[in-house]
C-alpha positions in Angstrom: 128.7 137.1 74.1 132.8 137.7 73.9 135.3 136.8 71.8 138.8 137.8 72.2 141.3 138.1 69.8 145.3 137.9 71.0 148.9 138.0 69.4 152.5 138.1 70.9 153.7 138.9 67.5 156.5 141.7 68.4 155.1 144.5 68.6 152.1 143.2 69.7 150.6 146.3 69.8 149.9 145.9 65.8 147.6 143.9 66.3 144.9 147.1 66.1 146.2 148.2 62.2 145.3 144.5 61.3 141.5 144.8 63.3 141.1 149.0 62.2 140.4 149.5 65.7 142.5 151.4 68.3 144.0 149.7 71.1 142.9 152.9 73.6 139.5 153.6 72.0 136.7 151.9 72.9 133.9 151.5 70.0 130.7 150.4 69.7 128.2 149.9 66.2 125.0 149.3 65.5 123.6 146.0 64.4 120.1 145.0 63.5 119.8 142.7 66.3 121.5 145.0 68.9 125.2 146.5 69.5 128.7 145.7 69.0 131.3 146.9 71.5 135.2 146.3 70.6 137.8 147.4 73.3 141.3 145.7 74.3 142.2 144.4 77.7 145.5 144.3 77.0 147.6 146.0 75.0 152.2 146.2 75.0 154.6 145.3 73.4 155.0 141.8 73.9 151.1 140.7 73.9 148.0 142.4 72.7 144.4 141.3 73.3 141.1 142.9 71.6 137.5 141.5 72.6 134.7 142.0 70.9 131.4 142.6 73.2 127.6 141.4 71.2 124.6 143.2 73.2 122.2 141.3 71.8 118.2 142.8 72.1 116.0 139.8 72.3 113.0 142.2 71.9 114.3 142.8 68.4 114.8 139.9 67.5 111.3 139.0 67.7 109.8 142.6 66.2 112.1 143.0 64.1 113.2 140.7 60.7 116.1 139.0 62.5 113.0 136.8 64.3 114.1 132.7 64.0 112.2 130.6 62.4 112.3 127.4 64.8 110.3 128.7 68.3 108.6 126.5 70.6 106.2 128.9 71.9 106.2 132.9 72.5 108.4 132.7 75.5 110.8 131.0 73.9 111.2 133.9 71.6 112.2 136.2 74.1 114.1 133.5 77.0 116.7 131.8 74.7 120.7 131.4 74.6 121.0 133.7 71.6 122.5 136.7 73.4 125.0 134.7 75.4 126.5 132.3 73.6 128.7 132.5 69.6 126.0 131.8 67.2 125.0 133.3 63.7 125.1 136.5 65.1 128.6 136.5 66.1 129.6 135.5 61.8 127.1 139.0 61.1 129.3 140.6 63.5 132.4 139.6 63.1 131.5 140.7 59.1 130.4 144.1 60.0 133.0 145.3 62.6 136.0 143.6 61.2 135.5 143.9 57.7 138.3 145.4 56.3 140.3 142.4 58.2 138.0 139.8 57.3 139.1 140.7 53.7 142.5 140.5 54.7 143.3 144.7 53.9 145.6 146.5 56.1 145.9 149.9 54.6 150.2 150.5 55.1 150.7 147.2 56.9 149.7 144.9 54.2 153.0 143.0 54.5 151.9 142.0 57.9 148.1 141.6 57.3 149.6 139.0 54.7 152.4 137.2 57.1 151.7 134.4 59.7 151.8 135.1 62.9 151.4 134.0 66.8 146.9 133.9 66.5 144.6 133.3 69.8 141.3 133.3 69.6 138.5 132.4 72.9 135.3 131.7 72.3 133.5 131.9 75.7 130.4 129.8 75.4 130.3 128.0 72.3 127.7 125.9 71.4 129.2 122.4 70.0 126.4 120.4 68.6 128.3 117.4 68.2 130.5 117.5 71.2 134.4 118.5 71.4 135.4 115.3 69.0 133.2 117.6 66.2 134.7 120.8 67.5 138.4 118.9 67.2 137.4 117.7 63.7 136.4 121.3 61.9 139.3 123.2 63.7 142.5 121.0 64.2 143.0 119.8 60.6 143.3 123.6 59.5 146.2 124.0 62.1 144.8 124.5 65.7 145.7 123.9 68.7 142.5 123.5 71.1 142.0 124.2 74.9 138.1 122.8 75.4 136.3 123.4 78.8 132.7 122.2 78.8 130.2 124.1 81.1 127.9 122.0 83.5 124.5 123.0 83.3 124.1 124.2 86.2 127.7 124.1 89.0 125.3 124.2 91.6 124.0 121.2 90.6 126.6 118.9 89.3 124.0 115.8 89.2 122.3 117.6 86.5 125.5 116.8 83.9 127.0 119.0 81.5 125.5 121.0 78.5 126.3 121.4 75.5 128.4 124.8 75.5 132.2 125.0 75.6 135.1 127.5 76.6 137.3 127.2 73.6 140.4 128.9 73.1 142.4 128.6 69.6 145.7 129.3 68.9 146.9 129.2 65.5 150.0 130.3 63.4 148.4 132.4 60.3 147.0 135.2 58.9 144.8 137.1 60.7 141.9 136.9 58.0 142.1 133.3 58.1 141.4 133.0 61.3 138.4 135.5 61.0 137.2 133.4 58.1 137.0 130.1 59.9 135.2 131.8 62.7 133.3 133.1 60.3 132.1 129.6 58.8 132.8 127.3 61.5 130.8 129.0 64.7 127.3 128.6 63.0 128.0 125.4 62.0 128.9 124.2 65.6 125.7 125.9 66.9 124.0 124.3 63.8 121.5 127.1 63.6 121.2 130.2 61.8 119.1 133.6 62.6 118.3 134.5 58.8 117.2 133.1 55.6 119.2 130.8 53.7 119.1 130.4 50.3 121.4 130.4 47.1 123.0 133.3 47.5 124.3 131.9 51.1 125.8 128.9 48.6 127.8 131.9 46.8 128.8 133.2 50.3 130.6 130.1 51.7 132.0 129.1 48.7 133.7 132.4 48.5 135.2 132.5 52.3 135.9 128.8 52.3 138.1 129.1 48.7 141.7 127.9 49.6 140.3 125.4 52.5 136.9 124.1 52.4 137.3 121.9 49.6 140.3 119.8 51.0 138.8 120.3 54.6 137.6 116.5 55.5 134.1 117.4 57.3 133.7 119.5 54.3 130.4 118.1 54.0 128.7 118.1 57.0 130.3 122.2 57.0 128.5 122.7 53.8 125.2 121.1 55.4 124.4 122.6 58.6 126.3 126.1 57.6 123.4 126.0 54.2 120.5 124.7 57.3 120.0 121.5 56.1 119.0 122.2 52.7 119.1 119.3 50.6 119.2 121.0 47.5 121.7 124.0 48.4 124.2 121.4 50.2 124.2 119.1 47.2 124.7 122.7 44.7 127.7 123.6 47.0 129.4 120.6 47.3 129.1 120.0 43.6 130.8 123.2 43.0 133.7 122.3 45.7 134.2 119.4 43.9 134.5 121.3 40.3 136.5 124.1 41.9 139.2 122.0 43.5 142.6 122.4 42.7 144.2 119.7 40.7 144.1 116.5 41.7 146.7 115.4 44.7 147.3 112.7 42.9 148.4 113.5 39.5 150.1 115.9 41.4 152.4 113.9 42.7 152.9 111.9 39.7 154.6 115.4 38.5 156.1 116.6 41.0 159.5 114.6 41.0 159.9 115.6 37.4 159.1 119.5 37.5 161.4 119.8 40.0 164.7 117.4 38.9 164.3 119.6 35.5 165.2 122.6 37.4 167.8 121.5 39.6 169.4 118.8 37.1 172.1 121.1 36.2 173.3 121.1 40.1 172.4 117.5 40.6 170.9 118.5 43.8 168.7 115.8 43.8 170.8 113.1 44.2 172.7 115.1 46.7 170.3 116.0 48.9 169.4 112.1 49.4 172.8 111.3 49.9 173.0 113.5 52.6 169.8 112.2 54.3 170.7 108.8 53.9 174.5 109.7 55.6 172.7 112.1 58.0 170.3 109.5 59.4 173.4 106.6 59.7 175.4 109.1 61.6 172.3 109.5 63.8 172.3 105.5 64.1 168.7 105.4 62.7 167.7 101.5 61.9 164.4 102.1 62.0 163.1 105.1 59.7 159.6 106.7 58.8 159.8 108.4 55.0 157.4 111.0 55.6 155.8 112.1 52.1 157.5 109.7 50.0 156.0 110.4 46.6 157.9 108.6 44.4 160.0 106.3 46.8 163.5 107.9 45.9 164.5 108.2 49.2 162.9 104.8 49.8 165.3 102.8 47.4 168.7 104.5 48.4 167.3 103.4 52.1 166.4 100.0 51.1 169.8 99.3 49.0 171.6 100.0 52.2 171.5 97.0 54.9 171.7 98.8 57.9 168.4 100.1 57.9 166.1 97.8 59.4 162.6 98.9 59.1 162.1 101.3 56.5 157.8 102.8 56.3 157.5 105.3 53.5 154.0 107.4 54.0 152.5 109.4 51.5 149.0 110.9 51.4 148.4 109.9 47.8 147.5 106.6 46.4 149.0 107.2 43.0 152.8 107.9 44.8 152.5 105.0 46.5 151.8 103.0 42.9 155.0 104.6 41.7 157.1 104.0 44.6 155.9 100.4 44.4 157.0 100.2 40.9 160.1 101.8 41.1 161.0 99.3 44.5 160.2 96.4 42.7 158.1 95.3 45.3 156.8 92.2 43.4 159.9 91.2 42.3 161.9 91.6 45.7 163.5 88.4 47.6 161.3 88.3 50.6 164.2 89.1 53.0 164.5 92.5 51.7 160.9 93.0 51.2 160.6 92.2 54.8 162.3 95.3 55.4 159.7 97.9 54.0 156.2 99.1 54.1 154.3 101.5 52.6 151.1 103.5 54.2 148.6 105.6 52.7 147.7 108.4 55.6 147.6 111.7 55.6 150.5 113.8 57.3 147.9 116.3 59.7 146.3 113.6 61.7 147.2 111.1 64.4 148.5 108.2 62.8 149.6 105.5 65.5 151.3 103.7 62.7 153.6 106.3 62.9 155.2 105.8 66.3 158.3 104.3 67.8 160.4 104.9 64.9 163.9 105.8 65.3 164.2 108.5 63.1 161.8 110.1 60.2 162.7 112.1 56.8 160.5 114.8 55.9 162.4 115.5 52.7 161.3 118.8 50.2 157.5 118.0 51.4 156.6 120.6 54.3 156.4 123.2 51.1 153.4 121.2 50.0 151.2 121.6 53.4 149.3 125.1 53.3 150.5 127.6 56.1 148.0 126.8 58.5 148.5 123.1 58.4 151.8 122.7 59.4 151.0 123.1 63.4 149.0 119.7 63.0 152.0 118.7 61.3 154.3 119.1 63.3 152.0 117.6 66.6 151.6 114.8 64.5 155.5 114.5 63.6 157.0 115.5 67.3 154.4 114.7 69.2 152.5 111.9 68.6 155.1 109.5 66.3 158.2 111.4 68.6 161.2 109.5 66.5 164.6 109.8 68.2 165.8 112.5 65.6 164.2 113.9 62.6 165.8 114.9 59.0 163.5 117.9 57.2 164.8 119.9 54.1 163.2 122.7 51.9 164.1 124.5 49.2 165.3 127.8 49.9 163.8 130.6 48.5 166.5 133.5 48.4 168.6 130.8 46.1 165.6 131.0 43.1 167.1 133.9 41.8 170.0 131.8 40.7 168.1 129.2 38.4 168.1 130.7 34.6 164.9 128.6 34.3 162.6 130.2 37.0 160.7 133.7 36.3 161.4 136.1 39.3 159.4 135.8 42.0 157.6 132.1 40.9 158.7 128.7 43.3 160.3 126.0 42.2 156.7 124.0 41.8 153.6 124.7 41.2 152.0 122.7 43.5 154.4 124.6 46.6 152.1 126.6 48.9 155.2 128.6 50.3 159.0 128.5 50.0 161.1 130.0 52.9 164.2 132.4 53.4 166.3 130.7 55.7 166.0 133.0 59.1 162.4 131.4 58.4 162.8 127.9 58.1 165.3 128.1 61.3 162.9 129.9 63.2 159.7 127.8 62.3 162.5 124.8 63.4 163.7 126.6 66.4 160.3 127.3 67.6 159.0 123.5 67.0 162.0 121.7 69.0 161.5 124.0 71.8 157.9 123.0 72.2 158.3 119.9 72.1 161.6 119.0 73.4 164.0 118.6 70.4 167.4 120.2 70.2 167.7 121.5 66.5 171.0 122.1 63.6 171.0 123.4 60.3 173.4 122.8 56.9 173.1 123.6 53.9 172.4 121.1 51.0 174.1 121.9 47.4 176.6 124.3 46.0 177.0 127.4 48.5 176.6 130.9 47.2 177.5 133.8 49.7 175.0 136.0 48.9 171.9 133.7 49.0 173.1 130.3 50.9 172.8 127.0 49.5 169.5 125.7 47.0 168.3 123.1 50.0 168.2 124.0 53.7 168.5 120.7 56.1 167.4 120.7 60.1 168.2 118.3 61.7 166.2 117.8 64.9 167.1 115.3 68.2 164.8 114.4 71.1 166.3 115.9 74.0 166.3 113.0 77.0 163.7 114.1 79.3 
């Protein structure tokens, strides 16, 4: 069984403080169900590539206590996929050899052990019980991009069809531990079969590597079902607890948001001027047809609908509370039916396919990318550039270096509690640069609100436009 762990992230060659393991050593460790072999295949500058090797003993397995429980005769215990394919075994393995990195330490690299960076990760033969739309399900709405290859069951006989493992390779944009994590979870539950025991302390086990994503994740059930083996009674004591140990509700957080922040920034009123210059920025761009892309509130929404020359205006928001309060604050009951003509709102979420979404002229993505967690913004943006591909796109965030300026704001906190990052600006630009390049936008930057030359403006704008192909 192989798995092969990759970065580009200059120098590459890092990659081996984040695993512990030496790019020119070859290891190997003892498991109780046979041996673990790490060694790189590649290792430069510019890419670095480490693979982890699982020998595992079939004879053990059956003498020793790693012996499954579900057998359908005694050669079945000793002829079966389990040393060729990611299973349980691979989770125990990945626990034991990359500890340290699972637990996301990096003795004098901790900076980059905490940073996102370039992540691939290939799973050989992967058993998908479910098919690829499952495998698509657990992985793409934390932030992967797939590459699925499903083996035949036999190429020398095509007529026989295909089975039921896969040649998976992930790339993700993250931190290293998170992407050992959802291995961690995710490959037993695809195989939907575990080597060992199960029982309540496995409950205290994936609620403590799924904290921070299992309870928004939306197969979070069916994760918590096969990863616990189908116990009724475990499942229904996890999912309670996910339930009780969510952050606060989305909702109710949106209802705040708008206010926490406006108290900040009232004294600059940045607020109104950073949706003045979206509205001016998408007329000069000769939008008529706009997308509002997390429109909490519907602020942007009414300066759009006061203004005639936008046609079509959808405002999209992920929470159904928002949308109440946009639709109160529009008027919507009240509206001649002209100008109600003119506007929708959606309830969707911003991480998934949405064909609702598409054909637009242009879409505003204003202070809401700060909200997504790290690893969900690559879904974001194939859902933004790729799939609804508007003509020109209008994104601002706050900008981190200018928090030291706000009287009201401790050092180091951001501007709201309910932001998952905020970024410098050589980070915003190069998360911007890196998007229009892939999918074929060209990209400008100003700044939004009064400009300090020492830390830049409090609200960075990109402004992005499809590039005729």
């Amino acid at each position: 069984m192989l798995l092969t762990l990759a970065t580009t992230h200059a120098p590459a060659t890092q990659l081996g403080f984040l695993l512990h393991k030496h790019p020119e050593r070859f290891q190997s460790f003892e498991l109780t169900f046979g041996k673990a072999h790490v060694f790189y295949t590649e290792a430069n500058s510019e890419r670095c590539e480490a693979t982890l090797l699982l020998e595992i003993d079939p004879v053990r397995l059956v003498r020793g206590t790693e012996r499954s429980e579900r057998s359908d005769g005694p050669l079945e215990q000793y002829v079966n996929d389990r040393p060729y394919v990611a299973s349980s075994f691979l989770s125990v393995a990945i626990a034991q050899v990359f500890g340290t990195a699972l637990s996301g330490q990096s003795k004098g690299h901790q900076e980059l052990a905490d940073s996102a960076i370039p992540l691939e990760a290939r799973l050989f033969a992967l058993p998908c019980r479910g098919g690829e739309a499952f495998l698509r399900r657990l992985f793409e709405p934390l932030g992967y991009e797939l590459s699925v290859t499903r083996h035949p069951l036999d190429e020398r006989f095509p007529e026989w069809g295909e089975s039921s493992y896969y040649d998976v390779k992930l790339r993700f944009r993250g931190r290293l531990r998170d992407l050992l994590t959802h291995l961690y979870v995710l490959v037993p539950v695809l195989d939907d079969e575990k080597h060992y025991y199960v029982g309540q302390a496995e409950v205290e086990k994936l609620l403590r590597v799924g904290e921070g994503w299992l309870a928004s994740h939306p197969e979070r059930e069916s994760i918590a079902q096969r990863y616990l083996k189908h116990s009724v009674r475990l499942t229904r004591a996890a999912l309670s607890r996910l339930v009780v140990d969510e952050a606060e509700d989305p909702d109710e957080a949106a209802e705040v948001k708008e206010h926490e922040e406006e108290v900040l920034e009232e004294r600059l009123s940045l607020a109104d001027e950073r949706m003045g210059t979206v509205v001016a920025t998408l007329k000069s761009e000769g939008a008529r047809r706009v997308l509002d892309l997390g429109c909490g509130g519907g602020r942007l929404l009414a300066r759009l609908l006061d203004d005639t020359s936008f046609e079509e205006i959808v405002g999209v928001d992920a929470s159904c509370r928002a949308l109440e309060v946009a639709e109160r604050r529009l008027h919507l009951d009240r509206l001649p039916e002209r100008k109600k003509q003119r506007i929708r709102l959606l309830q969707g979420a911003l991480t998934y396919r949405d064909a609702r979404l598409a054909g637009f002229d242009a879409a505003a993505v204003v202070e809401v990318i700060e909200h997504l967690d790290l690893p969900r913004l690559s879904s974001f943006a194939r859902v933004l550039f790729e799939c609804a591909r508007p003509r020109s796109v209008v994104m601002t965030t706050p900008n981190v270096e200018y928090n030291v300026r706000f009287e009201k704001l401790p050092a180091g906190r951001l501007r709201h509690r309910d932001h998952r990052f905020e970024w410098t600006r050589a980070e915003f630009e190069a998360w911007c640069v890196d998007a229009a390049r892939r999918f074929g936008y060209a990209v400008r930057f100003a700044p939004i609100g009064p400009l300090d030359s020492e830390v830049g403006a409090p609200t960075q704008m990109a402004v992005f436009t499809r590039v005729a192909a």
